[in-house]
Backbone as CSV, one residue per row, in Angstrom:
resi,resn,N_x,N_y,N_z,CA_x,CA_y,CA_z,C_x,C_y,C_z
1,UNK,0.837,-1.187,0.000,0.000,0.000,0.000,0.872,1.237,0.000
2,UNK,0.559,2.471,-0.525,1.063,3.683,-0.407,0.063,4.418,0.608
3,UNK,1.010,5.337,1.386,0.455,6.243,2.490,1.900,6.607,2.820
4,UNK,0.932,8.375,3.309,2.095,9.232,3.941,2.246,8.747,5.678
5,UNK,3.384,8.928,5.858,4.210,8.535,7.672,5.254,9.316,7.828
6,UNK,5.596,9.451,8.893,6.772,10.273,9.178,7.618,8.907,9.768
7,UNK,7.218,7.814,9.714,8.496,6.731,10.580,9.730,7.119,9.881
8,UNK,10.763,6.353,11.046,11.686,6.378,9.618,12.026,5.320,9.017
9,UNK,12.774,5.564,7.661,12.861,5.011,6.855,13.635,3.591,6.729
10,UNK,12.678,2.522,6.582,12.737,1.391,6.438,12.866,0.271,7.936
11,UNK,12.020,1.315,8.584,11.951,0.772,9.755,10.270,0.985,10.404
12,UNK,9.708,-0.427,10.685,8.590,-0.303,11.500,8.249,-1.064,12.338
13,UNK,8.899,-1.511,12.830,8.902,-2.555,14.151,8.085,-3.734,13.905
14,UNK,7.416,-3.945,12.761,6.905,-5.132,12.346,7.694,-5.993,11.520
15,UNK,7.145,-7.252,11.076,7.617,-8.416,10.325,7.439,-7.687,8.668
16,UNK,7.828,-6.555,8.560,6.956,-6.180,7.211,8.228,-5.058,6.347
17,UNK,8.531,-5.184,5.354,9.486,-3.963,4.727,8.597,-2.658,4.468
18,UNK,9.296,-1.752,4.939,8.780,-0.166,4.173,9.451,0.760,4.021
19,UNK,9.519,1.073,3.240,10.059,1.848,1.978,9.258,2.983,2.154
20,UNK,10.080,4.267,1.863,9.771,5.290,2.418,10.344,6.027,1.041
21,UNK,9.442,6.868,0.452,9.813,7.489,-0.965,9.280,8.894,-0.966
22,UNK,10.047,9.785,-1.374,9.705,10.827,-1.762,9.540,11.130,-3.674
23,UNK,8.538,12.134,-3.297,7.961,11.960,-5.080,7.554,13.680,-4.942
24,UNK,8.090,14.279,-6.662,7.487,15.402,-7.050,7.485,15.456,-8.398
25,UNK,6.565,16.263,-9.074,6.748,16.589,-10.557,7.301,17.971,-10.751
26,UNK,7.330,18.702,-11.751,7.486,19.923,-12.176,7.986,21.189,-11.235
27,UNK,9.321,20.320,-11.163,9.547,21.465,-9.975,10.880,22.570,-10.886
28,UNK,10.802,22.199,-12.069,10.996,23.704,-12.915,12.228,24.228,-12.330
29,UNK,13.432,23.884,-12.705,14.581,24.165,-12.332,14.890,25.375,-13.676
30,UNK,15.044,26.751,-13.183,15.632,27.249,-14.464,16.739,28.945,-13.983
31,UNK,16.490,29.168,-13.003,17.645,30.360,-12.667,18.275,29.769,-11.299
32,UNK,19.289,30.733,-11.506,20.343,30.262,-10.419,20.175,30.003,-8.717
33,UNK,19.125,31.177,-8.879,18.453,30.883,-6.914,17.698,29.830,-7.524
34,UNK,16.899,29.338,-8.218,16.709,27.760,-7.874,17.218,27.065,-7.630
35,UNK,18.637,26.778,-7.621,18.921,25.777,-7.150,19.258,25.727,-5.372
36,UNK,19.626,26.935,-5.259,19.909,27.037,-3.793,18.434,26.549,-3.397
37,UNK,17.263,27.356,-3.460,16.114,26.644,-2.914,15.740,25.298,-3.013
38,UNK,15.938,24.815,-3.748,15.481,23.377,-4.112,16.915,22.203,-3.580
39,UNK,18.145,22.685,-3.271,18.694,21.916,-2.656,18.580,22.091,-1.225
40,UNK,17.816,22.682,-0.960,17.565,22.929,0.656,16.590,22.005,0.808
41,UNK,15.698,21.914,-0.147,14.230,21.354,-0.028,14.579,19.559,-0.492
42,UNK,15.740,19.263,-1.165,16.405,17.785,-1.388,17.508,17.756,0.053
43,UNK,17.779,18.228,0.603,18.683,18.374,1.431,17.572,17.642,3.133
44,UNK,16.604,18.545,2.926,15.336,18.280,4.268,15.146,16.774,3.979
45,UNK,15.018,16.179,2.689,14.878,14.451,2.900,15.596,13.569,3.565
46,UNK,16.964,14.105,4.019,17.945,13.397,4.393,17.760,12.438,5.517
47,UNK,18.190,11.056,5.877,17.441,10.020,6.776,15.919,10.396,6.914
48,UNK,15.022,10.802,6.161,13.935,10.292,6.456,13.171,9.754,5.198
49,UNK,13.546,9.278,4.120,13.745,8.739,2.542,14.506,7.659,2.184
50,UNK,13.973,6.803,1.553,14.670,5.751,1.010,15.128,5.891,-0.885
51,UNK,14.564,7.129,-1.434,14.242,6.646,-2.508,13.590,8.536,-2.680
52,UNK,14.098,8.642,-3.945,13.380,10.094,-4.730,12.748,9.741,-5.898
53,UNK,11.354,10.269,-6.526,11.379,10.230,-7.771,10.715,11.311,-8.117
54,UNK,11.041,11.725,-9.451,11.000,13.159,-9.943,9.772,12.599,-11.342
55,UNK,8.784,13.056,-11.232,7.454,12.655,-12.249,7.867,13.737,-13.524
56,UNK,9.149,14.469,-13.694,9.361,15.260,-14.831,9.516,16.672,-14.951
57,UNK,9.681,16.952,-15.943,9.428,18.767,-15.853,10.599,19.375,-14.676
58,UNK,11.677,18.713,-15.131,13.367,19.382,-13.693,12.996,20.590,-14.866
59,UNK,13.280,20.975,-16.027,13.523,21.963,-15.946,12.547,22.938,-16.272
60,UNK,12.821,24.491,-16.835,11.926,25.112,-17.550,11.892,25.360,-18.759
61,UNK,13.052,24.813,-19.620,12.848,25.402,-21.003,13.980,24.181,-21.485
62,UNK,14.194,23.059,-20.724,14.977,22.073,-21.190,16.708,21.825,-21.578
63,UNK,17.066,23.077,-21.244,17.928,23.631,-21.780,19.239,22.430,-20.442
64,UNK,20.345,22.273,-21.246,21.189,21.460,-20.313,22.084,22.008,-19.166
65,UNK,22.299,23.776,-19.086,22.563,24.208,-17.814,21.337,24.135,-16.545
66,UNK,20.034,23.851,-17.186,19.091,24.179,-16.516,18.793,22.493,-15.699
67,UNK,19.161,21.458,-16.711,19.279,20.568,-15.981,20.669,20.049,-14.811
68,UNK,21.459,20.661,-15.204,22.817,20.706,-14.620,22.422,20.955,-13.143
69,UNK,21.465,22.193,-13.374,20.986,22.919,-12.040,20.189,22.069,-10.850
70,UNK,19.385,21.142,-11.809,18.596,20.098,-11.242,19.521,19.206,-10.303
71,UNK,20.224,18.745,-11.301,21.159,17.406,-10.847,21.930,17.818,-9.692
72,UNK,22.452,19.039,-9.350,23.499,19.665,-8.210,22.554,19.487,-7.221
73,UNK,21.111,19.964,-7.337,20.220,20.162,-6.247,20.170,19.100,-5.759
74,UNK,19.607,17.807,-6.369,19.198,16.709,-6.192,20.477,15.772,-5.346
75,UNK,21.321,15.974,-5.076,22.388,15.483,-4.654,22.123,15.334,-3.457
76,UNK,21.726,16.646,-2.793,21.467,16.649,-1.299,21.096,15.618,-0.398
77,UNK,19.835,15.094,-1.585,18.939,14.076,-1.181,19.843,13.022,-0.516
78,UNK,20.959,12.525,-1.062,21.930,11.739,-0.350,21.286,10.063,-0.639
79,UNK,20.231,10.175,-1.522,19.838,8.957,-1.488,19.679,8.816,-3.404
80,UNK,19.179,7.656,-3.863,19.160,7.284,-5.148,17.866,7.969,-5.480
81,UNK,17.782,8.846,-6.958,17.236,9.906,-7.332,16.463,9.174,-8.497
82,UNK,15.708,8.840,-8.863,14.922,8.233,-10.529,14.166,9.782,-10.591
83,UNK,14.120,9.376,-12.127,13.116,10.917,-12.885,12.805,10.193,-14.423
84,UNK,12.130,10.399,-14.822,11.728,10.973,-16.062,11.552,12.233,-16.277
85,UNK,11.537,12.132,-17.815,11.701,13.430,-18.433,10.171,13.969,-18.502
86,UNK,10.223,15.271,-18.798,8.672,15.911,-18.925,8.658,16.896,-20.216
87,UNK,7.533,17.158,-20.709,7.586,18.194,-21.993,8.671,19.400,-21.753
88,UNK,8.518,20.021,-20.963,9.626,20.768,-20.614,10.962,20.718,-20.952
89,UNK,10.949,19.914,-20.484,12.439,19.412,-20.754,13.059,18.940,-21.646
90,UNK,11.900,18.970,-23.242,11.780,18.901,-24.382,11.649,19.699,-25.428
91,UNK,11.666,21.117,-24.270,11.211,22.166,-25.275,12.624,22.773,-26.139
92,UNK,13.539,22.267,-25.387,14.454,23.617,-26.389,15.235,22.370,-27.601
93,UNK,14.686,21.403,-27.875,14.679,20.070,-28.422,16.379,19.830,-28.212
94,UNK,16.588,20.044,-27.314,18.567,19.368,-26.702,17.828,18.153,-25.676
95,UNK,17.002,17.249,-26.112,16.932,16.233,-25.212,18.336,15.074,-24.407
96,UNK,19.054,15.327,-25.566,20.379,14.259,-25.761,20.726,14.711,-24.724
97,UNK,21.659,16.118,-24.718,22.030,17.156,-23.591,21.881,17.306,-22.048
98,UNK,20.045,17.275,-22.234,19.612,17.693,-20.901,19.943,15.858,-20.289
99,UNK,19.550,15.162,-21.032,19.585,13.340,-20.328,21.235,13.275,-19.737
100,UNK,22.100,13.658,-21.040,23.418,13.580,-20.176,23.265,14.133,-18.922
101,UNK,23.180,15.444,-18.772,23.774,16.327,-17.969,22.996,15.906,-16.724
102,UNK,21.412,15.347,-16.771,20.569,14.214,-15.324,22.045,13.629,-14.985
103,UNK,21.878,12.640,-15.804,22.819,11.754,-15.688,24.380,11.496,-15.522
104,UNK,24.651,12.644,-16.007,26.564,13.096,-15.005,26.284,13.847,-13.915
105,UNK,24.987,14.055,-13.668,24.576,14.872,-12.305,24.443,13.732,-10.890
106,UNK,24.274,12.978,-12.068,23.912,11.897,-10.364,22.410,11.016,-10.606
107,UNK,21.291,11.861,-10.871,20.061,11.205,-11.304,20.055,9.810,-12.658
108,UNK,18.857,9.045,-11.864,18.841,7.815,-12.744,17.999,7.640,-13.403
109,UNK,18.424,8.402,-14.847,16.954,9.030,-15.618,16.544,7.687,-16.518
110,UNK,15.054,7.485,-16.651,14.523,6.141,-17.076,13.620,7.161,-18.259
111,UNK,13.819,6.596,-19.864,13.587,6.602,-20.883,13.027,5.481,-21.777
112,UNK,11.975,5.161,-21.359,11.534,4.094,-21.831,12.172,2.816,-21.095
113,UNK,12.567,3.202,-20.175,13.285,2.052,-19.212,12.731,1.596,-18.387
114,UNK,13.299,0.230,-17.522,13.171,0.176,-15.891,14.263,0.210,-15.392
115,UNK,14.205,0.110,-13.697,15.547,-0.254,-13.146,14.979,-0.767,-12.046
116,UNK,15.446,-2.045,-11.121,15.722,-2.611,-9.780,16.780,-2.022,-8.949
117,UNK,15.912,-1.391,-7.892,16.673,-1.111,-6.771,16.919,-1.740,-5.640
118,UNK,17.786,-2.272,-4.796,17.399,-2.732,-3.803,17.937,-2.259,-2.836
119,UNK,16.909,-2.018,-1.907,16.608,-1.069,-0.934,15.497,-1.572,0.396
120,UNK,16.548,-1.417,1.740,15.785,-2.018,3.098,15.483,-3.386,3.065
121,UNK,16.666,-3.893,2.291,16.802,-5.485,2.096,15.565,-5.947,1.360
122,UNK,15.214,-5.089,-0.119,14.252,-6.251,-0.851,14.356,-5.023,-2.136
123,UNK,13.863,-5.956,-3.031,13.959,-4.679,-4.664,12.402,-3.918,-4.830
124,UNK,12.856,-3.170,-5.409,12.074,-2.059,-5.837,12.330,-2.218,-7.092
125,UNK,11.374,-2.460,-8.097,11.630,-1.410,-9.495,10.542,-0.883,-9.938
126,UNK,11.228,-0.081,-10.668,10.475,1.105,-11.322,10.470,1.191,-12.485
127,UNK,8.975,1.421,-13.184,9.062,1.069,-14.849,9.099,2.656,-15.278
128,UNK,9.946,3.439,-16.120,9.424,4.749,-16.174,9.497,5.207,-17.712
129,UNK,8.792,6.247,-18.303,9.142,6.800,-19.426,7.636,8.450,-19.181
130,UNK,7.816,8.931,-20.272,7.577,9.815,-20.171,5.649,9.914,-20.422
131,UNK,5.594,8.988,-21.046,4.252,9.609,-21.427,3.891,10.553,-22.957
132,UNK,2.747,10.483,-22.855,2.155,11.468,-24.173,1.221,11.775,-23.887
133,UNK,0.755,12.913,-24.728,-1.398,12.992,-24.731,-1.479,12.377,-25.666
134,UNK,-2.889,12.714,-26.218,-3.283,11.428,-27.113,-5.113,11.609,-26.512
135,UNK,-5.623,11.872,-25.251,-6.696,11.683,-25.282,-7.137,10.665,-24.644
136,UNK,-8.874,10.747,-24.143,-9.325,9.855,-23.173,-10.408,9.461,-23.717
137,UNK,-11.111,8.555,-23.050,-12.205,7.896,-23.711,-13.109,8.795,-24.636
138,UNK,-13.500,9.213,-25.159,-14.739,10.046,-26.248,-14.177,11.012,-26.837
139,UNK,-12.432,11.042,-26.624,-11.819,12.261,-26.908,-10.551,11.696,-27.445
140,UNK,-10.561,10.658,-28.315,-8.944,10.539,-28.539,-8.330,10.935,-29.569
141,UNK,-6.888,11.574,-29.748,-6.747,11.738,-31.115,-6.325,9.889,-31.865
142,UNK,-6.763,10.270,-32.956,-7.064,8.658,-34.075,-5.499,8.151,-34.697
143,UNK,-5.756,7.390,-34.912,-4.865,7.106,-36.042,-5.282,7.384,-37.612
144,UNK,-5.386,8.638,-37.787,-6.312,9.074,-39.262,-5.635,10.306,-39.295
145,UNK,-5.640,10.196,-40.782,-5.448,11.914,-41.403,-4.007,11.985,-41.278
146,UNK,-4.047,13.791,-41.383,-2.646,13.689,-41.542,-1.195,12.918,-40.816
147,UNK,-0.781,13.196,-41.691,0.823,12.479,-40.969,1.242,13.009,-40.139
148,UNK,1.069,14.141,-39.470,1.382,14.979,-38.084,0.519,14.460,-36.906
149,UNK,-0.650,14.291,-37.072,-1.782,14.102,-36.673,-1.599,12.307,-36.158
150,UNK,-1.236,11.428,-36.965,-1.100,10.271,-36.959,0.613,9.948,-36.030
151,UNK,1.169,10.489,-36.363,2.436,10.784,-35.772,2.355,11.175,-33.823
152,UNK,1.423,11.829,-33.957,0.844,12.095,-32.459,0.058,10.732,-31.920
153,UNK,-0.641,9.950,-32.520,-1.139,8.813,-32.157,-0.396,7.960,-32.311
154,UNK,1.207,7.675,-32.778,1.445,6.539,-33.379,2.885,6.929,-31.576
155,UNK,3.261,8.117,-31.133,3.961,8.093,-30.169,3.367,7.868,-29.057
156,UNK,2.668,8.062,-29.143,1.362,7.591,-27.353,1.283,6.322,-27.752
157,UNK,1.202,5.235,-28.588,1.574,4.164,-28.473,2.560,3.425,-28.254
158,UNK,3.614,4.335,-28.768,5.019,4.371,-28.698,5.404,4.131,-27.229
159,UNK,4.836,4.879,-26.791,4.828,4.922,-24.689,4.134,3.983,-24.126
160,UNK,2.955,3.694,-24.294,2.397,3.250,-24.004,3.075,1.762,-23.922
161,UNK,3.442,1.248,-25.242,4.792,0.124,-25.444,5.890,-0.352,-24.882
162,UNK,6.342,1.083,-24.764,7.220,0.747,-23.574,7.037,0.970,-21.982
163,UNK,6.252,1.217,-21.898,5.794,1.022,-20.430,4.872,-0.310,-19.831
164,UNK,4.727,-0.786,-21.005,4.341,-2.577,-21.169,5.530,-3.476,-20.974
165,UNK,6.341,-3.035,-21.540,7.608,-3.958,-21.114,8.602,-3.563,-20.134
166,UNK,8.615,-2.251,-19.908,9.459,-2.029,-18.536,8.494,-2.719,-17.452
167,UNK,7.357,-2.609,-17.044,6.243,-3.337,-16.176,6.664,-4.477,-16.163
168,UNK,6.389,-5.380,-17.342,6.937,-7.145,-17.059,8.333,-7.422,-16.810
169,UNK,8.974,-6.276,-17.283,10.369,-6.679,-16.681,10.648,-6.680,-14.770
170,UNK,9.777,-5.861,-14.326,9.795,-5.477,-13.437,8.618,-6.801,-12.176
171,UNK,8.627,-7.692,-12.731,6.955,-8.187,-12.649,7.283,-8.723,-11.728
172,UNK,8.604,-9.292,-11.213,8.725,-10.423,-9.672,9.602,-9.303,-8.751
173,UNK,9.159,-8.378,-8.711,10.074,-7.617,-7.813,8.507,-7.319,-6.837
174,UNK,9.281,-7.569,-5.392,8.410,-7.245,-4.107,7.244,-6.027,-4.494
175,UNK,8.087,-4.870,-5.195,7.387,-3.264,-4.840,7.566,-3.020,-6.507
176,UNK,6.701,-2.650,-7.144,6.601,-1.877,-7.937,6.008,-1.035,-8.758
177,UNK,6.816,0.076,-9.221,6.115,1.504,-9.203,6.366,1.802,-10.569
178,UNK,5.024,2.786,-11.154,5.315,3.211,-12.267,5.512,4.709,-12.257
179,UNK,6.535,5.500,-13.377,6.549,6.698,-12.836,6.363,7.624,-14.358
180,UNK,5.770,8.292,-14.380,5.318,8.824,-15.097,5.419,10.553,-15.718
181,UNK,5.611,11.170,-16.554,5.094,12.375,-16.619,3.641,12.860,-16.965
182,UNK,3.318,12.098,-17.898,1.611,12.200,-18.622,0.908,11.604,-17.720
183,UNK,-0.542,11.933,-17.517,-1.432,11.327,-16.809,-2.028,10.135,-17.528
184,UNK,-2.147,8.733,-16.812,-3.087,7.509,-17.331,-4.418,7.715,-17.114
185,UNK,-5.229,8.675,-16.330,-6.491,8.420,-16.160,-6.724,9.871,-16.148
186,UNK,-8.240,9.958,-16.416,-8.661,11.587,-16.083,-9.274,11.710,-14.546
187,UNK,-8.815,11.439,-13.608,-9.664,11.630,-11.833,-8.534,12.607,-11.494
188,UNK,-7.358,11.963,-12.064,-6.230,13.354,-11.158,-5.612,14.392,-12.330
189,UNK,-6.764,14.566,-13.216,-7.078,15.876,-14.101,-7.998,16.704,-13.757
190,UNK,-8.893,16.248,-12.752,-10.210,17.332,-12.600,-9.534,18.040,-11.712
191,UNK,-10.502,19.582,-12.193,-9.226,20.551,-11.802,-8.712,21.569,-12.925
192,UNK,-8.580,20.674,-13.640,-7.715,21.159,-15.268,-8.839,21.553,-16.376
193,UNK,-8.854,22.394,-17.065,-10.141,22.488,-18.256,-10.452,21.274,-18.957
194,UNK,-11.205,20.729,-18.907,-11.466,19.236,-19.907,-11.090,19.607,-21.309
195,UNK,-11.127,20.731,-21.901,-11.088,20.568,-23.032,-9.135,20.369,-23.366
196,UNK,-8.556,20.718,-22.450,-7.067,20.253,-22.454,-6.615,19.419,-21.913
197,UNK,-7.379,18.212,-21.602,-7.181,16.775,-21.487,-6.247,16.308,-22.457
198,UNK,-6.670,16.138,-23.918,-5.670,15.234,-24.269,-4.485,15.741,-24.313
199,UNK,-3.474,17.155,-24.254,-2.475,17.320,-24.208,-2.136,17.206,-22.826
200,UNK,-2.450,16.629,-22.099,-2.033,16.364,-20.739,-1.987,15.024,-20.036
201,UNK,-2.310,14.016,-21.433,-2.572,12.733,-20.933,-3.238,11.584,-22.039
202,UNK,-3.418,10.560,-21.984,-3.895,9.521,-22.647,-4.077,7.862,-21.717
203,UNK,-5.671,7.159,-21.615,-5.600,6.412,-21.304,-5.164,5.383,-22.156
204,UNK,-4.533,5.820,-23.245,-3.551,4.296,-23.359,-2.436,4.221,-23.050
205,UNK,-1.848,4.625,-21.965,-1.176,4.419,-20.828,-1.616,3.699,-19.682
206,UNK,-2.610,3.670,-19.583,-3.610,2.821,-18.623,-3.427,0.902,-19.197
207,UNK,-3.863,0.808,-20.195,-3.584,-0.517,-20.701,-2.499,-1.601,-20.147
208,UNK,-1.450,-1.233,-20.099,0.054,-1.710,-19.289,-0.619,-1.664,-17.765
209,UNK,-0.932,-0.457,-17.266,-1.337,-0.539,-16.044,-2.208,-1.381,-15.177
210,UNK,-3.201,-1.372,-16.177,-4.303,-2.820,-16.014,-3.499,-3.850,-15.911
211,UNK,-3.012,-4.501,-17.157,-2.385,-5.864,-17.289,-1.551,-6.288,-16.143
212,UNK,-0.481,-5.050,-15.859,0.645,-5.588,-14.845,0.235,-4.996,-13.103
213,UNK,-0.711,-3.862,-13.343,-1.255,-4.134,-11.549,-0.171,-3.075,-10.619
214,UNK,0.829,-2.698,-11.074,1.839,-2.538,-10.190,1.260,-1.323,-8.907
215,UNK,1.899,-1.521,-7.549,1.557,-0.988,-6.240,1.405,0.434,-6.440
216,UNK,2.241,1.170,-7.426,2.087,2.542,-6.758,2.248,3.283,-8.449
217,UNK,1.630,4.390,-8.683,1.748,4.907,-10.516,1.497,6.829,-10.167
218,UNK,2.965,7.304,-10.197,3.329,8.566,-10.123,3.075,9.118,-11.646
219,UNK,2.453,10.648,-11.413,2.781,11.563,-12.610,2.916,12.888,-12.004
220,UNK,3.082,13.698,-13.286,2.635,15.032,-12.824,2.384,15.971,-13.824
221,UNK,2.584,17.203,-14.409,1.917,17.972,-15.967,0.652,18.726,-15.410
222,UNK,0.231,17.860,-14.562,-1.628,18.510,-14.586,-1.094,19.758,-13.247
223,UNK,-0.452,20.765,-13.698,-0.662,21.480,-12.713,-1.455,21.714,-11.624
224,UNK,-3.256,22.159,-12.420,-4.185,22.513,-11.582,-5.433,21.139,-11.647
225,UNK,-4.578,19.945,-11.447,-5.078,18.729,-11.347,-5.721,18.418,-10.049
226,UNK,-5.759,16.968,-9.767,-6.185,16.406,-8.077,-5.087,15.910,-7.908
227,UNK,-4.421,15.260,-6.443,-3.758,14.819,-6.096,-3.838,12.741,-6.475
228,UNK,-5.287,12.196,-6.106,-5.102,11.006,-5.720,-6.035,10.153,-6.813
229,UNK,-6.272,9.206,-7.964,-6.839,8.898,-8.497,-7.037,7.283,-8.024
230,UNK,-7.369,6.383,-9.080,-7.307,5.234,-8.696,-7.861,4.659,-10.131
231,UNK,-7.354,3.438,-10.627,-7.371,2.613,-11.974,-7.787,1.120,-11.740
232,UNK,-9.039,1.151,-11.326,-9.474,-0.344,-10.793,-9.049,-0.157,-8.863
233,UNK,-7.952,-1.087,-9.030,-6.902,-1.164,-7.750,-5.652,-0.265,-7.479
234,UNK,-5.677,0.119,-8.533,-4.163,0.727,-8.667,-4.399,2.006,-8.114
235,UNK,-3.270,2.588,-7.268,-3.473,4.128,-6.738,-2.913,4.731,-7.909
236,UNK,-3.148,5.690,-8.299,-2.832,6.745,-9.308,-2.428,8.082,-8.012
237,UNK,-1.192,8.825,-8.489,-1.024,10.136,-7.978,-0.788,11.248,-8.570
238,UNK,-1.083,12.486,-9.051,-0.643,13.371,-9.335,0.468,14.282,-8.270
239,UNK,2.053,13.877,-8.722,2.284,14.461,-7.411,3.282,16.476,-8.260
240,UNK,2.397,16.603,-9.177,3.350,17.947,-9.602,3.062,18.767,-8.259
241,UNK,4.347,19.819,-8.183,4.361,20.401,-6.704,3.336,21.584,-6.979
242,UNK,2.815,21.963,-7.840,1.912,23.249,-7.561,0.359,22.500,-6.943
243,UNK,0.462,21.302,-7.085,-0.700,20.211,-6.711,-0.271,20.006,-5.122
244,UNK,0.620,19.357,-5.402,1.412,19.296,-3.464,1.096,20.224,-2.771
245,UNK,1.240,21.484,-3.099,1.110,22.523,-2.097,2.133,22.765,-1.373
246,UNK,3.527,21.777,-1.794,4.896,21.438,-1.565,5.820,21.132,-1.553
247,UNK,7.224,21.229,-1.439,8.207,20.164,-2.096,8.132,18.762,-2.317
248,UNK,7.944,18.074,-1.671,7.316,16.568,-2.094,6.640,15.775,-1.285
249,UNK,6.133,15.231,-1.509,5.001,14.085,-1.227,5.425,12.983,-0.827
250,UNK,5.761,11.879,0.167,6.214,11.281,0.941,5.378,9.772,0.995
251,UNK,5.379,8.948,-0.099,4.950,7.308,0.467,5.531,6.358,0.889
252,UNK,4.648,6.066,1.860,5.587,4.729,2.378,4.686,3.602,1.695
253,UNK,5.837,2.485,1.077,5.049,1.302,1.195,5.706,-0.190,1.750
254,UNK,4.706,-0.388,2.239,4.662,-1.234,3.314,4.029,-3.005,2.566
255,UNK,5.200,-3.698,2.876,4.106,-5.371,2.739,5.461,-6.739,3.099
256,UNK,5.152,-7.632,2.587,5.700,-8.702,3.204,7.320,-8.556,2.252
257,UNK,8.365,-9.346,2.752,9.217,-8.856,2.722,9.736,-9.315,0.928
258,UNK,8.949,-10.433,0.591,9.150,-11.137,-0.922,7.910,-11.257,-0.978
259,UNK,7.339,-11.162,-2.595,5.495,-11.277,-3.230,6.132,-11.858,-4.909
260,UNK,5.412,-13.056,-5.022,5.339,-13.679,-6.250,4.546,-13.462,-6.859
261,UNK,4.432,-13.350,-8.273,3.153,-12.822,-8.919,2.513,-13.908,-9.504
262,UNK,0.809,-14.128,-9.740,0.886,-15.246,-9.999,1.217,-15.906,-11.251
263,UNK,1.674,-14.814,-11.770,1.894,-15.515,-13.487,3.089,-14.562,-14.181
264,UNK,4.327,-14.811,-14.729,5.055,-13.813,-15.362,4.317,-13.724,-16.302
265,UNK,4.734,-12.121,-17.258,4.245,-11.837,-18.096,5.803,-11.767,-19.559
């Protein structure tokens, strides 16, 4: 289960592991006092975190000093950092750039990836990539018409794809989390104008989610979104910080110390 606690981290006096994670989206790294603020605010996690993840959007205009800025901040944390990337961080199209510069920073940026962590004596992984819009049930863009147009539907599948197979890769690990920039469902969009749903999301991202079930599914983008959704069983979160109301959002999850699934995928 996910829920906020102040215990600390990876300790609860029961027969049970918990994992203690901090999570934010769009926390928009782009002038120089940002970083002083925001390593103060990665710095406050220190022993009481097992684990950071960043739902996207480090910077503001994508640019690779701006992620540079990110990665120095994020250090503080003193603990292992995952992120995906967010539109943002796409805008000044130096994607190559900004991924290095996560990534000689210290952060363990997932691109259509997963990774196993192990952490408080049991693994964690995390399936992550970025997401697309694309649209929700009565609203999707098609696979029709133009080639721009089709090109937009043919990359939200694109994601959607690989977040199907980072999931099964991930499928016998105790804890696992999906992390996201785009939203899978519209509950932690209300809030947001409906009519800018699909650039903020697509339930065929949801599809993977169904199939593989996993414990806990981070995003963020929806600025003036909800915080807490849910996909059948699955908790859904919007954790972008103008949603938080704060630097980050804090789950613990808690369960037996090994979980077999009943079927690989």
């Amino acid at each position: 289960m996910a829920i906020r606690s102040q215990r600390t981290p990876g300790h609860d006096g029961r027969a049970e592991t918990a994992i203690r994670i901090a999570a934010a989206g769009d926390i928009h790294l782009g002038r120089a006092e940002d970083e002083e603020r925001w390593t103060a605010a990665f710095a406050g996690l220190r022993d009481r975190v097992d684990l950071v993840l960043l739902a996207g959007d480090l910077t503001t205009h994508g640019e690779p000093a701006q992620a540079a800025l990110a990665a120095r901040a994020a250090r503080a944390a003193e603990v292992p950092v995952v992120a995906v990337l967010g539109n943002h961080d796409w805008h000044a199209n130096r994607r190559d750039e900004v991924s290095a510069a996560l990534r000689e920073g210290g952060i363990d940026l997932l691109e259509r990836e997963h990774r196993v962590l192990e952490l408080c004596g049991t693994e964690v992984g995390i399936a992550g990539c970025k997401g697309f819009g694309g649209g929700f049930d009565g609203a999707h863009i098609p696979d029709f018409g133009e080639p721009l147009m089709r090109e937009v539907y043919a990359e939200s599948m694109r994601e959607a794809d690989a977040l199907d197979t980072a999931l099964a890769a991930i499928a016998l690990c105790p804890f696992r989390i999906a992390l996201l920039h785009y939203a899978p469902v519209t509950e932690t969009l209300a809030g947001e104008r409906s009519d800018i749903w699909p650039f903020l999301g697509t339930d065929r991202l949801a599809a993977p989610l169904r199939e593989h079930h996993p414990d806990l599914v981070l995003h963020g983008h929806a600025h003036a979104g909800t915080f807490a959704g849910q996909l059948g069983e699955v908790p859904v979160y919007n954790v972008s910080v103008p949603v938080l109301g704060e630097d980050f959002w804090v789950f613990e999850m808690t369960g037996a110390p090994r979980r077999m699934p009943s079927e690989v995928h």
